[in-house]
N, C-alpha and C positions, 0 to 999 in steps of 0.2 A: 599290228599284224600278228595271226594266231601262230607261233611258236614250230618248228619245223617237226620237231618231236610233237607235241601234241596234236598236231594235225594227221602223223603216221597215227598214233593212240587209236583217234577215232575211225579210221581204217581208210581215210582221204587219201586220192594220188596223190604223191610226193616227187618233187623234180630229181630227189636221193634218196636212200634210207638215214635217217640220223639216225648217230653213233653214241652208245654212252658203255663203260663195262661195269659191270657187277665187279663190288671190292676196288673200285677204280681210286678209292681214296684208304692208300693202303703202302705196306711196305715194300714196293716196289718203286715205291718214291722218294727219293733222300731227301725231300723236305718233311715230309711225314715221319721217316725216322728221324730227322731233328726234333720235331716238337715230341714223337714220343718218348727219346733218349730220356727227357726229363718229368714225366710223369708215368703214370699207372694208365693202364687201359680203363678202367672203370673211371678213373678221375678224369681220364681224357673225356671217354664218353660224357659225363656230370663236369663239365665245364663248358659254359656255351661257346664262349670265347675263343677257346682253345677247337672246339669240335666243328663250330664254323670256320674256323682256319684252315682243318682238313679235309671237310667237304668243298671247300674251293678251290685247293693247291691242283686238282687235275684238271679242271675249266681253265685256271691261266693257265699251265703249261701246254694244254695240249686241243682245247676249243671243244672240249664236247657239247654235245647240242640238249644235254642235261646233264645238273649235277644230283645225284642222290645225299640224302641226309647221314651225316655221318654217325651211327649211334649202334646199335648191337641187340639183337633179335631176344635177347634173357631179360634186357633191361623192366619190359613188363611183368616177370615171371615174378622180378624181387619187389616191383611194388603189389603185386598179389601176394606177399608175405612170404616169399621161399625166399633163403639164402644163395646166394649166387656170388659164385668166386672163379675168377679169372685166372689161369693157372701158365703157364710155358707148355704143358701139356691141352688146353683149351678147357671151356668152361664146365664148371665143377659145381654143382648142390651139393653139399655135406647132409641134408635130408630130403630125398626125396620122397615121393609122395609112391610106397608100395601097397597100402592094402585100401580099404575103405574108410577105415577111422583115419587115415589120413586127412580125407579130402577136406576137411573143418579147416585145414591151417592154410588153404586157398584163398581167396577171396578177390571181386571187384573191389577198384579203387578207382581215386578220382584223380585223372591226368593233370590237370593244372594243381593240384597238392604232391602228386608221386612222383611225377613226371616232367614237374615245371622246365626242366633242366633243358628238356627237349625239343621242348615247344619255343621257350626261351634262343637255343640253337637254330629252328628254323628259319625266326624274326631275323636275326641277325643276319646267315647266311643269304634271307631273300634281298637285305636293304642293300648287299652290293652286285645280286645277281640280276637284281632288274634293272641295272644300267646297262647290260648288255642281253638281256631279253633271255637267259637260260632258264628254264623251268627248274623249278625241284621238287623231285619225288622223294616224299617219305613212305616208308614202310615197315612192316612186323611180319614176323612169322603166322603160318597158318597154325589154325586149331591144333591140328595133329602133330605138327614137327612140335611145335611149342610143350604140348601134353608128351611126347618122347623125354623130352630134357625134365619136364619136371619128373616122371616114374624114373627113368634109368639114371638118373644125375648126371649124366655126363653124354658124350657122343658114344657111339654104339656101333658094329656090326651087323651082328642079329635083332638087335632090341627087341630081346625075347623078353624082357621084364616086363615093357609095354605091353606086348601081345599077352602074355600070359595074363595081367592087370586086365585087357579087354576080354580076353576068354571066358576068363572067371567070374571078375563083376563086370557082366554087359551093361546093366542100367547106370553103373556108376562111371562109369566110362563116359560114355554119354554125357552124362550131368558133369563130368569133367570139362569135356571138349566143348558142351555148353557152353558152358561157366569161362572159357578161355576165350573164347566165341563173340560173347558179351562184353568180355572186357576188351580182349582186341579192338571190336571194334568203336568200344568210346577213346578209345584210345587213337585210333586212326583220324575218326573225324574230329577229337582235337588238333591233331597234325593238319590238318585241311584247315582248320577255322583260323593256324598259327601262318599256315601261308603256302601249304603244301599246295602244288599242281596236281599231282600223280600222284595215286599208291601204288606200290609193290607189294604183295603177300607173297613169301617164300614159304614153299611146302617143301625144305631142301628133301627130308626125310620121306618123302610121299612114297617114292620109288619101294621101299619095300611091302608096302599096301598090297594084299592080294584085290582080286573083284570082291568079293565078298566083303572085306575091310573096308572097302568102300564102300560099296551100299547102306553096308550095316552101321559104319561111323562115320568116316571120313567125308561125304559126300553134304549131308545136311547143316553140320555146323559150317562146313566153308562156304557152301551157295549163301548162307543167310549172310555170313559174314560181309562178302563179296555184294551182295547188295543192300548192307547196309551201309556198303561206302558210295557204291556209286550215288547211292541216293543223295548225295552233295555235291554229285553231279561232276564232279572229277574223274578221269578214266583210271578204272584199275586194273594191272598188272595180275596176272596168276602164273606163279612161275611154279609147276608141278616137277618139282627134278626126276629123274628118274621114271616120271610115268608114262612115256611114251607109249608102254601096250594097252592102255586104255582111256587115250585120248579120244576116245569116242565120248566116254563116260567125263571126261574131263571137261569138253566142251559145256555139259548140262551146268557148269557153275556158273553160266553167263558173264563172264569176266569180259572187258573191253579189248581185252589183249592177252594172250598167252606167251608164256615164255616159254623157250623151247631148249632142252638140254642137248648135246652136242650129235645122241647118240642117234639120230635120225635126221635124212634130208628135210630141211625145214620147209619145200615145198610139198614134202608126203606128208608133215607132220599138220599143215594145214587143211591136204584133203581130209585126212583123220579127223580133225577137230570140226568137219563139216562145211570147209570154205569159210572158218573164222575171218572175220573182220579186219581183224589185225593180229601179227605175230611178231614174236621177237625172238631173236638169237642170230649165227648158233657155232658161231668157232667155236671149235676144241678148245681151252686156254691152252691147251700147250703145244697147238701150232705157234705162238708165240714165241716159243723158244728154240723155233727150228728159222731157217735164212729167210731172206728177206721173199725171195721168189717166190717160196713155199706160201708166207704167209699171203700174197698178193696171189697167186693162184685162187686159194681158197677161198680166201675173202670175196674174191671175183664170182666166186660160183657160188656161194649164198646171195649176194646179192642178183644175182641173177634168176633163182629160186625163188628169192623172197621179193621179185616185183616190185612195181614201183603202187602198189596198192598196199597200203596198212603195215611195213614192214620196217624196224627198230632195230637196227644192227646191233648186237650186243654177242659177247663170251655165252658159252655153252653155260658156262657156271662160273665164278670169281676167278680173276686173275692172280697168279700167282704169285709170291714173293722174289719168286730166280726170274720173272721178266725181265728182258732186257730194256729200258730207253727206247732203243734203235726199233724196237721192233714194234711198239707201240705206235710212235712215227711213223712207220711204212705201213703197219693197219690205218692208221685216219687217211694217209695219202689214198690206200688202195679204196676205200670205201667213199671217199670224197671223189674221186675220180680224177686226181694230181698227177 
């Protein structure tokens, strides 16, 4: 039998929404701060071992109806040759990529040599997820969030470095977001060929995109991207954060699924997208840490928005580290209908 989540993917009735959250394999878990206490994030990540260990600790505790791959959206930035350091502060390039003579120290690479670690991860996590029938979604960041972290080095505000890098060299911008585009996506469909069900593309960074930014970049390297995956015929995810005011334009990326950030009714967000197929979201995470009512209120009224057609109950955006246990609990009750 085809999987309850991927049956929502394809935009099929579903008897409920199944439930999965962004960052669900994370430190609002005290088994995950166990296995972290004793390594590095990056080592976490580069050990399969250990990384399908935390991709699965939120399936047993808690029955989501998918587990995501536990790995971190820079990992392909450092097999395209940048430096990438994991700080208490959050991820750091010591050189990023500012002018045009930069862009040489770029490059595609080959996922089963750069990446083995990950794909190695998937195998693993798939041989104990398919005893009980959970899908798993891998995924990487979009073109453009991706090409933010390597110009600015770090998270950003303004990401005026970026803008100003696209203002200035337009063509190389471009050849940029290409060039990440192309590697993304051989990078995805190894993840597919290693066992993945699902992709997720995070565009976390999208939201500060004017129209124009779109058009002009943002829009053609992710459509290709986007259907270079589907072409393996797995549903993909497009989670555009932030870009609710031009999910008209959002929609043209043909994604099988959109992910929907918190800050709009998820059933406006779908006439927006045109009567998309399927959608996903859209609590607030940080209804999460208000009572139990609260979160059962809400929850109640997105599922109710988001139909019993194509809809993926998932966080606005990653859950947080101050969740509570309890409260994660009464979101699966409320959304299961317990």
């Amino acid at each position: 039998m085809v999987p309850l989540f991927l049956r929502a993917c394809r935009g099929e009735t579903t008897e409920r929404p199944p439930l999965w959250m962004m960052r669900q394999a994370g430190r609002y878990l005290p088994e995950y701060r166990a296995v972290r206490a004793g390594v590095s994030f990056l080592d976490l990540c580069k050990t399969p071992k250990l990384a399908a260990e935390v991709t699965l600790q939120p399936i047993r505790r808690f029955g989501f109806d998918a587990a995501i791959l536990f790995s971190d959206l820079l990992v392909p930035l450092e097999a395209m040759g940048l430096e990438v350091q994991f700080t208490e502060q959050g991820p750091r390039l010591p050189l990023p990529l500012r002018t045009p003579a930069d862009l040489p120290r770029i490059h595609k690479f080959d996922p089963a040599k750069e990446t083995s670690f990950v794909l190695e991860t998937i195998r693993l996590a798939r041989a104990d997820l398919d005893a009980s029938g959970t899908p798993l979604i891998g995924f990487a960041g979009a073109p453009f969030t991706v090409a933010t972290y390597a110009i600015e080095g770090k998270t950003s505000k303004g990401f005026l470095e970026t803008k100003g890098f696209f203002y200035r060299h337009p063509d190389e911008a471009r050849r940029l977001l290409a060039l990440i585009g192309e590697a993304t996506a051989d990078y995805l469909r190894a993840q597919v060929a290693a066992g993945a069900q699902a992709i997720q593309i995070f565009d976390s960074w999208v939201g500060v995109a004017s129209v124009d930014d779109w058009n002009d970049f943002v829009f053609e390297p992710t459509a290709a991207l986007i259907a270079n995956v589907r072409a393996t015929g797995v549903p993909v995810i497009y989670f555009a954060n932030g870009a609710t005011t031009i999910l008209d334009r959002v929609a043209h990326t043909k994604a099988d699924v959109y992910g929907i950030d918190w800050r709009l009714p998820i059933d406006e967000a779908r006439a927006r997208l045109g009567g998309a197929a399927a959608v996903q979201g859209n609590l607030d995470p940080a209804v999460l840490l208000g009572p139990v009512a609260e979160i059962e209120r809400r929850a109640a009224d997105i599922v109710r928005r988001g139909g019993r057609r194509g809809h993926v109950f998932n966080l606005g955006h990653g859950i947080t580290p101050e969740t509570p246990l309890a409260s994660v609990e009464a979101l699966v009750r409320a959304v299961r209908g317990e």
